[in-house]
C-alpha positions in Angstrom: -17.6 -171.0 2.5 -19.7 -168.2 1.1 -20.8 -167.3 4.3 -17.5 -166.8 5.9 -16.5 -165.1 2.6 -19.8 -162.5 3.3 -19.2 -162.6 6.9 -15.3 -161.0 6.1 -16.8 -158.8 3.8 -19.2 -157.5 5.6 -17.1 -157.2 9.4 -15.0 -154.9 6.8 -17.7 -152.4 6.6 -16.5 -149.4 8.5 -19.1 -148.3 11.5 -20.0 -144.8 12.2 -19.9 -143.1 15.7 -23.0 -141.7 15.5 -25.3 -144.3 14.9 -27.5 -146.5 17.3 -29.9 -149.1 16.2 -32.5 -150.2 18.5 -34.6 -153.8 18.1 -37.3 -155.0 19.6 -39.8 -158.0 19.7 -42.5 -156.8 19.8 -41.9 -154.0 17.8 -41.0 -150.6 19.9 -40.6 -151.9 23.5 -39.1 -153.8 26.2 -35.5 -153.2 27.5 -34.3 -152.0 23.8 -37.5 -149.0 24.4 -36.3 -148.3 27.7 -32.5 -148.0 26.7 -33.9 -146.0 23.6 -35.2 -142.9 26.2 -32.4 -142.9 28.9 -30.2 -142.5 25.8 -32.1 -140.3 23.8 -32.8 -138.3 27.4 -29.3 -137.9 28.3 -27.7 -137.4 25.1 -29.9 -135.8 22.5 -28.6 -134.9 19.1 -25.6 -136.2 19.6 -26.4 -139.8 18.2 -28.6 -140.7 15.1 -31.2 -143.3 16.3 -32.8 -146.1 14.1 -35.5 -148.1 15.0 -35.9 -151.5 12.8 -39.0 -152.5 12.8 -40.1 -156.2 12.3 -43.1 -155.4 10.8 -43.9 -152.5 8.2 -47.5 -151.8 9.8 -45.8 -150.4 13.0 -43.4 -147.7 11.5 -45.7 -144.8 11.2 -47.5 -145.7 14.6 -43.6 -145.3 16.0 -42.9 -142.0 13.4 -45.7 -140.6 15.1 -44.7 -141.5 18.8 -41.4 -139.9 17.5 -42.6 -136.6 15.8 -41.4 -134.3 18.7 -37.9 -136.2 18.9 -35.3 -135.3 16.4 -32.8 -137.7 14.6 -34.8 -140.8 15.5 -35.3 -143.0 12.4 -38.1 -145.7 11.8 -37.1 -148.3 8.9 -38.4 -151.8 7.9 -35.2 -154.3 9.4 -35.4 -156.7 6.0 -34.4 -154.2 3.6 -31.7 -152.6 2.1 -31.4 -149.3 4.1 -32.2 -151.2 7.4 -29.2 -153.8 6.9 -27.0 -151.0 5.8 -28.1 -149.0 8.9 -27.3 -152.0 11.4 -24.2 -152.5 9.5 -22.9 -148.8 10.3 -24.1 -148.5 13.5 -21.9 -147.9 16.5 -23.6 -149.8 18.6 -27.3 -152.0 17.9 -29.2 -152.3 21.8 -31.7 -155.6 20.7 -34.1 -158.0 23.1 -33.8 -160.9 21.1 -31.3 -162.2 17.6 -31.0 -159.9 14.9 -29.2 -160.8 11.6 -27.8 -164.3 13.0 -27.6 -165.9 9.7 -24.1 -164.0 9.1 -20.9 -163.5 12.0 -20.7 -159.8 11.8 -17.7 -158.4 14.0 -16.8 -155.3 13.3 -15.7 -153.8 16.7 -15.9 -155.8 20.1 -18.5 -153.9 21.9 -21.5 -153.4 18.9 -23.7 -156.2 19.5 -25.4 -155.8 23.0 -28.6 -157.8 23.9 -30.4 -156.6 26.4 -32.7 -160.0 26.0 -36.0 -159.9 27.6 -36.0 -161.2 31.2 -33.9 -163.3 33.5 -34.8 -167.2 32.7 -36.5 -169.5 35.1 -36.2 -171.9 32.0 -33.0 -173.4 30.1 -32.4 -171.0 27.3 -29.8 -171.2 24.6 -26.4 -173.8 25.2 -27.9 -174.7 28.1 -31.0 -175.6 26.5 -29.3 -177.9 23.8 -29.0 -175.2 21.0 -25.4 -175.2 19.3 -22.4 -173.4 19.8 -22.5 -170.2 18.4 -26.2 -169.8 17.9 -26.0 -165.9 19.3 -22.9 -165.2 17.5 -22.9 -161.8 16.9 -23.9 -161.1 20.9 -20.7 -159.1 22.8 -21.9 -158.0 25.3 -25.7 -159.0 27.6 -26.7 -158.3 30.7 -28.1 -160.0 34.1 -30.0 -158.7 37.3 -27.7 -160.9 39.9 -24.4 -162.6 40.1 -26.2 -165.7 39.8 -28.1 -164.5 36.7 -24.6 -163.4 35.4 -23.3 -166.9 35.5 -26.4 -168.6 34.1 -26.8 -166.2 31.2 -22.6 -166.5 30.5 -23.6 -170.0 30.5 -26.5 -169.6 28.3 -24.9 -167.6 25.4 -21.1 -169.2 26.0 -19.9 -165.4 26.6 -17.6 -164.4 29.1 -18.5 -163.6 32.6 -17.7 -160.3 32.6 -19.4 -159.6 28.9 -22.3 -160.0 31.3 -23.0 -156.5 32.7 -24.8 -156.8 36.2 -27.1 -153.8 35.0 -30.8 -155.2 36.1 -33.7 -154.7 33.4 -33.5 -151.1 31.5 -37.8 -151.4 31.4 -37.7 -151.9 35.3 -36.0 -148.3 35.3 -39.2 -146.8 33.9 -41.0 -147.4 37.1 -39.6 -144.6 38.8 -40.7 -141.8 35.9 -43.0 -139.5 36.5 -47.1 -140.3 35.3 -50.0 -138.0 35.3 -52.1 -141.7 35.4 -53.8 -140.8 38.5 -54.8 -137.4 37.2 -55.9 -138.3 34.0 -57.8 -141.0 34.9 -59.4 -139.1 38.2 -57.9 -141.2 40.9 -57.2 -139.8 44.0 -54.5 -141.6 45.2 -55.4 -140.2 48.7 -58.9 -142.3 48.9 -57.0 -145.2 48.8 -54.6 -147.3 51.5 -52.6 -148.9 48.8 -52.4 -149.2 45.0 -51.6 -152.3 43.4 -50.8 -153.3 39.9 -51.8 -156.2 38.2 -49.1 -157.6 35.3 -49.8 -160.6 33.6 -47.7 -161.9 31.0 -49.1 -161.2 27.2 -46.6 -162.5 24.7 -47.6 -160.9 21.2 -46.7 -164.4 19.3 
């Protein structure tokens, strides 16, 4: 009862169309980063942006990535100004749940997770978790039709609330990099250049 009476109380909160709010885990990166720069890229001042942060030790590393940018924010997620912040935003871009403990529907497309990979594993309903788990998710996205079913599946959205976008970080592949420069390889001495990725989870 006293959730549902929050939950009303809060989804009353009017948003502002100026606000995004970016989340991440880890802090600062993945597909919320990469959304974070093709926005900020193509649309500049028009938007306030608001990184929340998981944890406090981070925020001035990302102020400082951030000096030369302006109207990006960097605030702790569990306090006061950070869950008024998400409450106003227009739209929140996040990789994993944020604020699930209370249904928050303000307007139908806020909540877009962007999640963190396509799953080779059974993740949410389809994993046993309850109905309703992701509540506050609108709107996700998927790599493949068949990744678009599984992931509707997965977080008991509609189909088409699954946006067949492929991975925002994947995107950053194709930016420019002074790598070779900097680090005095001559990409000409070489037939081919690999890159080797392993998978470092930060938990």
């Amino acid at each position: 009862m006293i959730k549902q009476l929050l939950s009303s109380a809060l989804s009353a909160i009017p948003v502002s169309s100026n606000i995004l709010v970016f989340n991440s885990f880890p802090d600062y990166s993945d597909n919320a980063y990469a959304m974070f720069l093709y926005i900020y890229n193509k649309y500049g001042s028009k938007y306030r942006y608001v990184w929340l942060v998981n944890e406090a030790n981070y925020i001035e590393n990302i102020i400082e990535d951030n000096k030369n940018r302006a109207h990006v924010s960097v605030i702790y997620k569990k306090s006061l100004k950070g869950i008024f912040l998400y409450l106003r935003a227009k739209h929140v871009f996040y990789t994993h749940g944020i604020f699930e403990s209370v249904h928050i529907c303000q307007t139908p497309n806020k909540m877009i997770n962007l999640w963190h990979g396509m799953p080779l594993k059974r993740i949410g309903l389809m994993d046993g978790k309850p109905l309703g788990y992701m509540h506050n998710l609108q709107y996700t996205i998927a790599t493949s039709p068949l990744f678009q079913r599984i992931m509707a599946d997965s977080f008991g959205v509609d189909r088409d609330h699954v946006l067949l976008t492929g991975q925002p970080r994947c995107d950053l592949f194709n930016l420019s990099t002074d790598f070779f420069e900097t680090n005095a390889i001559k990409e000409g001495d070489y037939k081919s250049i690999g890159v080797w990725m392993p998978t470092y989870r930060n938990s």
